[in-house]
Backbone as a ProteinNet text record, in pm:
[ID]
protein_1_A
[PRIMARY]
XXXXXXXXXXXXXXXXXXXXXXXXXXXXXXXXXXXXXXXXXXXXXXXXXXXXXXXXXXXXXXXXXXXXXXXXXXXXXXXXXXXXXXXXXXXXXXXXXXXXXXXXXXXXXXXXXXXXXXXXXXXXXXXXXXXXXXXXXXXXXXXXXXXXXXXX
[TERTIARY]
-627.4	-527.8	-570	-472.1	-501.8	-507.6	-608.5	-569	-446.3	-325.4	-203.6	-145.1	-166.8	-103.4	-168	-296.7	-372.7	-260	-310.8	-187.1	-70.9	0.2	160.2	134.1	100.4	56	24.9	-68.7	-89.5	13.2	74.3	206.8	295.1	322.8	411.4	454.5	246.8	160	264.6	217.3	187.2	326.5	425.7	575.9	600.7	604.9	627.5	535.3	418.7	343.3	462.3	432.4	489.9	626.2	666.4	831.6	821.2	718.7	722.2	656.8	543.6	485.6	525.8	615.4	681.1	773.5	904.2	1060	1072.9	1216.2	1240.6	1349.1	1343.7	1422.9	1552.1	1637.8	1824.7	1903.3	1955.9	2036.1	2092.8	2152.3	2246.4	2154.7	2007.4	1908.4	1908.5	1907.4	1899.5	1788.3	1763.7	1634.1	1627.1	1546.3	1575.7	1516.5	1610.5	1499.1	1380.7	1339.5	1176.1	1195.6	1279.4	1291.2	1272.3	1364	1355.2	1251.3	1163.8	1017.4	905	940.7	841.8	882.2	953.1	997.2	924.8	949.3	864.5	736	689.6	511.8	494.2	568.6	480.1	447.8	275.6	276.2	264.9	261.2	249.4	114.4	76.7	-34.9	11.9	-71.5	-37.1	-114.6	-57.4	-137.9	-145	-182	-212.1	-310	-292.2	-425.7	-582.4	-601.8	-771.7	-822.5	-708.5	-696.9	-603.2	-626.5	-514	-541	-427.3	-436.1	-336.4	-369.8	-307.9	-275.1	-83.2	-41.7	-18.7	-121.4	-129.9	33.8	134.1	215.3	176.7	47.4	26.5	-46.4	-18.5	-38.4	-217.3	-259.5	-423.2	-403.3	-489.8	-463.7	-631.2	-604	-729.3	-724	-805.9	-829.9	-951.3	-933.9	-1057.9	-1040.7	-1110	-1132.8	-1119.6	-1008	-1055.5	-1188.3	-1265.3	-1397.2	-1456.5	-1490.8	-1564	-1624.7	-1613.7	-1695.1	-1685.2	-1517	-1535.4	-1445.9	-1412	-1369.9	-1303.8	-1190.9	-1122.9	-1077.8	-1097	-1004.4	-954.6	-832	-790.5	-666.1	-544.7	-415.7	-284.5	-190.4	-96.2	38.7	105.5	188.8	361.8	455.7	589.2	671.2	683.6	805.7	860	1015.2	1081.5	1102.3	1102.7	1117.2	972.3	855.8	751.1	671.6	570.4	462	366.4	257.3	102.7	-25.6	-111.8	-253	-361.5	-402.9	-488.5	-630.1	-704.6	-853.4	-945.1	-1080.2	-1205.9	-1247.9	-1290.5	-1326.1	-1464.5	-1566.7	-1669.8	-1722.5	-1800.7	-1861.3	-1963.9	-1938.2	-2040.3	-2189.1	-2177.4	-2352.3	-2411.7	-2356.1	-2454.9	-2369	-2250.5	-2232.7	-2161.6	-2139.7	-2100.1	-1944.5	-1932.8	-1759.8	-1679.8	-1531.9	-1464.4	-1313.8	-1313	-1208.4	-1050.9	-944.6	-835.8	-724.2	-612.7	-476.3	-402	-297.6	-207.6	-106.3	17.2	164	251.7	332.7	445.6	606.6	677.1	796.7	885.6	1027.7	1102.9	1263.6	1309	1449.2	1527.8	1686.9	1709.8	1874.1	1857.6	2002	2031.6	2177.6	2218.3	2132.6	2118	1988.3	1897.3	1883.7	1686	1619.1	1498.9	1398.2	1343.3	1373	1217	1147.3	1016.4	934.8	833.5	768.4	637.8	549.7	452.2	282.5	214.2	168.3	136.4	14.8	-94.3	-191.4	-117.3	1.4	85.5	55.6	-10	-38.8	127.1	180	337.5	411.6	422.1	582.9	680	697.4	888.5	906.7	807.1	853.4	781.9	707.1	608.5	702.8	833.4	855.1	878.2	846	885.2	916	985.4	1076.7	991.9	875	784	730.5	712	648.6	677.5	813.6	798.7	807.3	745.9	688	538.7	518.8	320.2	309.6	395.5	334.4	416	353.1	361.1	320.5	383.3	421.6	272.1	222.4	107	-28.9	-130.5	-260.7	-287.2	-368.6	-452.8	-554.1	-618.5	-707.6	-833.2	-797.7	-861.5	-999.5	-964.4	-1046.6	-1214.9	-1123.5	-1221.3	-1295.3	-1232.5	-1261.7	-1385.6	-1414.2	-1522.8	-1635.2	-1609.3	-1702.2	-1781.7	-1676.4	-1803.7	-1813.3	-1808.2	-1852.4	-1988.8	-1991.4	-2058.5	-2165.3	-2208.4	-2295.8	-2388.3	-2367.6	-2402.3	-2443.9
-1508.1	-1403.8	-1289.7	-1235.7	-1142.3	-1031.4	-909.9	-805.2	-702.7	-726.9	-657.9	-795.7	-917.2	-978.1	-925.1	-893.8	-835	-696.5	-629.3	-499.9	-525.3	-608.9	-616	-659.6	-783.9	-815.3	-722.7	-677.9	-542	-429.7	-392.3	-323	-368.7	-511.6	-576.4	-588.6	-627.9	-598.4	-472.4	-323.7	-215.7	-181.1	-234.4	-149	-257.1	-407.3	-437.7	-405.7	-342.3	-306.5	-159.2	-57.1	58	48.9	-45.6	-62.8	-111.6	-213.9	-247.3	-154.9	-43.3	9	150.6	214.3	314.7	368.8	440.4	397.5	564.5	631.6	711	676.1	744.7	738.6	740.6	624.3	640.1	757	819.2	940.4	865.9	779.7	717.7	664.7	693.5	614.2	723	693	724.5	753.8	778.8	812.5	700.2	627.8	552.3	628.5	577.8	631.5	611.9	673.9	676.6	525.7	495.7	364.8	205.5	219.4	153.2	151.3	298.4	275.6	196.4	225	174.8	39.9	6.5	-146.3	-263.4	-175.8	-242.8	-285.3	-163.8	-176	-257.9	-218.7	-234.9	-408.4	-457.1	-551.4	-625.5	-575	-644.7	-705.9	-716.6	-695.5	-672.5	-591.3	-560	-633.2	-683	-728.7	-691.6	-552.4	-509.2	-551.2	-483.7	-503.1	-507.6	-434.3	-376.8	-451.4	-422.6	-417.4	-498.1	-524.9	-557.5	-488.1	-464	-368.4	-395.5	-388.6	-485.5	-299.5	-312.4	-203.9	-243.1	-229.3	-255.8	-194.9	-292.5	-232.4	-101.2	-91.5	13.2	115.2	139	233.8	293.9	111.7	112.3	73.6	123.3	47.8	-2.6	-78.2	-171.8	-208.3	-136.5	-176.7	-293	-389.7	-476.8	-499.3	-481	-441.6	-636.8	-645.6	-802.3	-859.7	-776.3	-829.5	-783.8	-767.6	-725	-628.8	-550.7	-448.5	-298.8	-257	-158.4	-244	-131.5	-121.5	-16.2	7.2	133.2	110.4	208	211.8	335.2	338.7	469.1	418.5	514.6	514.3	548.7	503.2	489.4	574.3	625.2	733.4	730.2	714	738	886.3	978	1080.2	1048.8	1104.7	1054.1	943.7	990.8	826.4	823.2	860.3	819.6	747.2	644.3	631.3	646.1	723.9	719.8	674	688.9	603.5	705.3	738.1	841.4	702.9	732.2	638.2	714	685.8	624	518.2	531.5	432.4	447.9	347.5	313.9	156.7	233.3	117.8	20.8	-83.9	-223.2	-239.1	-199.8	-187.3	-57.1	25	153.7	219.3	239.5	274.3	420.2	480.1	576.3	584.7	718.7	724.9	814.9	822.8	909.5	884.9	998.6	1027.2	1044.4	954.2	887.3	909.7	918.2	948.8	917.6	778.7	747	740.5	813.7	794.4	699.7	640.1	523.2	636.5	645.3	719.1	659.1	639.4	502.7	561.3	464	486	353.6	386.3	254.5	241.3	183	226.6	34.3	31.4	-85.1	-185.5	-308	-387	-341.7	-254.4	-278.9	-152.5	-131.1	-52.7	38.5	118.5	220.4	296.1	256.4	346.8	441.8	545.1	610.7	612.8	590.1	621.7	747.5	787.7	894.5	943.5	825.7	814.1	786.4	830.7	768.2	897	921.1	1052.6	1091.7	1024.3	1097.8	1062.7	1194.7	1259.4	1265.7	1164.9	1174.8	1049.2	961.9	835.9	732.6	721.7	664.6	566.7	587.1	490.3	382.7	280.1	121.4	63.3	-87.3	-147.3	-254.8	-321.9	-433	-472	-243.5	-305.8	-441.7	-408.9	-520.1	-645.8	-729.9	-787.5	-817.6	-717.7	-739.7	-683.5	-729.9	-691.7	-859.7	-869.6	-998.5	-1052	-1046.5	-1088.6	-1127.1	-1047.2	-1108.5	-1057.5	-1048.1	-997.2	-1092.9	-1008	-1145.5	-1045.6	-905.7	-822	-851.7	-807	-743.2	-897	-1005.4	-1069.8	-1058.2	-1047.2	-989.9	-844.9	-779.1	-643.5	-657.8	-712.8	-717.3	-798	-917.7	-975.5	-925.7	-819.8	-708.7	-559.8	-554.3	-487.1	-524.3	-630.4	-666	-731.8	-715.6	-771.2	-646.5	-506.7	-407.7	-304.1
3256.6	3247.2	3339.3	3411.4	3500.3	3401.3	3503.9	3464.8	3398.3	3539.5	3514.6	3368.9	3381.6	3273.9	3078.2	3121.8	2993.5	2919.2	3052.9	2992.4	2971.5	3028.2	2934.1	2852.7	2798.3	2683.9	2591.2	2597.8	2541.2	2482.8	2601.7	2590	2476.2	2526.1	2433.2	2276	2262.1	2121.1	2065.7	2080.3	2084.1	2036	2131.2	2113.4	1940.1	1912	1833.1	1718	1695.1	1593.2	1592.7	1667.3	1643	1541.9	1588.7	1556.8	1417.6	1385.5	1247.3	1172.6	1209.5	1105	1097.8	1160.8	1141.6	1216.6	1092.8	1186.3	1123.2	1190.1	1086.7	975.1	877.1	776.3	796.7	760.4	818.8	693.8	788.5	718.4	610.5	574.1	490.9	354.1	374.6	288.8	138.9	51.6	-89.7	-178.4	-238.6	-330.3	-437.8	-461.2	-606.1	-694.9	-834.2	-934.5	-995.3	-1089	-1145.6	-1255	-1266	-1333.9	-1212	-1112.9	-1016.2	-973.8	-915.7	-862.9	-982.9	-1109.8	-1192.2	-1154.1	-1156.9	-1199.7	-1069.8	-981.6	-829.6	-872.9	-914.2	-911.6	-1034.9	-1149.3	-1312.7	-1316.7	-1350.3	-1362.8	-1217.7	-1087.7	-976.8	-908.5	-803.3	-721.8	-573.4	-526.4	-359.1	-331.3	-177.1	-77.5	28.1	25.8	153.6	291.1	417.1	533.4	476.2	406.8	381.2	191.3	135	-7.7	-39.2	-195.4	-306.5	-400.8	-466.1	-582.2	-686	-817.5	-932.7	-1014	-1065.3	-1113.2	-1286.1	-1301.1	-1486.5	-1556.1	-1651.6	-1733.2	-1802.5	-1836.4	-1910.2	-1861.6	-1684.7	-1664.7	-1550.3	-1597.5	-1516.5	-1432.3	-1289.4	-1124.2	-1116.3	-1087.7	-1016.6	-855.1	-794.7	-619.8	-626.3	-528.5	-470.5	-262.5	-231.9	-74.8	-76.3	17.5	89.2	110	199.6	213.9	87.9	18.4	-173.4	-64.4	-12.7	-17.8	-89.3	-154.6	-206.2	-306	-452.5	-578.1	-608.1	-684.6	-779	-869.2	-917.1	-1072.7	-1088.1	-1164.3	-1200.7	-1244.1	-1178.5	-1328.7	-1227	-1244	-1170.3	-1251.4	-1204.3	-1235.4	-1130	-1230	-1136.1	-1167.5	-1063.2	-1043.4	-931.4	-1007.5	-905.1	-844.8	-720.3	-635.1	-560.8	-626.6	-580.9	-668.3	-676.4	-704.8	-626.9	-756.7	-715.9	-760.9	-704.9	-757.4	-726	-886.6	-836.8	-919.9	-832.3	-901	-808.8	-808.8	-745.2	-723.9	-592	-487.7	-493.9	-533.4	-520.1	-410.9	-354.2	-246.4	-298.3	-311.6	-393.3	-362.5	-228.5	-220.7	-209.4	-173.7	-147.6	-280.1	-371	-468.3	-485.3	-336.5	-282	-373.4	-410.8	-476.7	-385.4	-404.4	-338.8	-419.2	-482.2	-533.5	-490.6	-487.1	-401.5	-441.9	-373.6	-478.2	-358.5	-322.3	-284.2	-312.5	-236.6	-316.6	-250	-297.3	-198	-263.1	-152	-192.3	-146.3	-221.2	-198.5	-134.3	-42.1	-18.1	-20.7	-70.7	-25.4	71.3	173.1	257	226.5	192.7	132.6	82.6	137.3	27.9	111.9	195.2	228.3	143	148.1	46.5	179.6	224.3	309.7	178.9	235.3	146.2	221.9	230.5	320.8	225.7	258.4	225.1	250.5	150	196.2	327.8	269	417.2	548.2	553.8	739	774.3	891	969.8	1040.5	1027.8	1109.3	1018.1	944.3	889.3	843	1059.7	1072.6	1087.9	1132.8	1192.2	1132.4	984.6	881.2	792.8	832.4	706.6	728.7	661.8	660.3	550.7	596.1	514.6	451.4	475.8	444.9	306.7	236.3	68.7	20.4	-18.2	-115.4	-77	59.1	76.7	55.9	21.6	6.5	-155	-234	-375.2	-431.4	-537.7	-592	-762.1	-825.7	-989.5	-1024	-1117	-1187.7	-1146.9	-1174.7	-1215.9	-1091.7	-1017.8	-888.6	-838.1	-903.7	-912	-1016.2	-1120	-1221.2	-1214.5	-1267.8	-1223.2	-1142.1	-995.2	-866.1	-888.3	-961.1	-1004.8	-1077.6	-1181.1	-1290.7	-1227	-1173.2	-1057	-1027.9	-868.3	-806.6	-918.1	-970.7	-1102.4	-1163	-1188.4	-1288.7	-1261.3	-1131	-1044	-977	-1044.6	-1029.5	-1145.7
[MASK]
++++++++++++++++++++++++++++++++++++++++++++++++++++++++++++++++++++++++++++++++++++++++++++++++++++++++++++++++++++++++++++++++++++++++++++++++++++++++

């Protein structure tokens, strides 16, 4: 591969990541409610890039890092059309904590869902349509959780 062929490629990469991981919000998009947002999460598991994270019915969040290298726990909370996750993050081998609080805030313009994260460094142009592709029916945490837990 040539040089100049590396960089388009590249380019190419770049414009379709941008485009999928943050759009702005369409004027026509709606707020759901605090019932709707519960209903997404309650009882799920994410499958996020870095993490999965399991949203207990009753209210407990459990994080496990893909590679087992970190852990959280804490408690999950809906206003509005947001949910959040406030826990601590502890690191499995060195044991290091850091106290965490992520929110997901929801829209919905006909059937699709935009939601923003609150860790998106831009704003205006952070929101995407993908969540509820990466969350999924049933406990597929807590398990992995006590593991690297309990091995410490």
């Amino acid at each position: 591969m040539t040089g100049r062929t590396a960089i388009l490629t590249m380019a190419v990469l770049c414009s379709f990541a941008g485009g999928a991981l943050g759009e702005r919000l369409p004027k026509d998009a709606t707020k759901l409610s605090a019932e709707e947002v519960r209903k997404i999460y309650s009882g799920k598991t994410s499958n996020w890039s870095r993490s999965n994270a399991y949203f207990s019915p009753d209210g407990s969040y459990f994080l496990v890092g893909k590679n087992g290298n970190f852990v959280g726990k804490g408690d999950w909370t809906v206003s509005d059309n947001a949910v959040c996750a406030s826990f601590q993050v502890r690191g499995v081998k060195d044991g290091g904590t850091k106290n965490v609080k992520d929110c997901w805030t929801w829209f919905k313009q006909g059937k699709k869902y935009w939601t923003f994260w609150s860790g998106e460094k831009d704003k205006k142009n952070g929101y995407y349509d993908g969540e509820m592709k990466k969350l999924s029916k049933g406990d597929k945490v807590t398990k992995k959780f006590q593991q690297l837990t309990a091995s410490n």
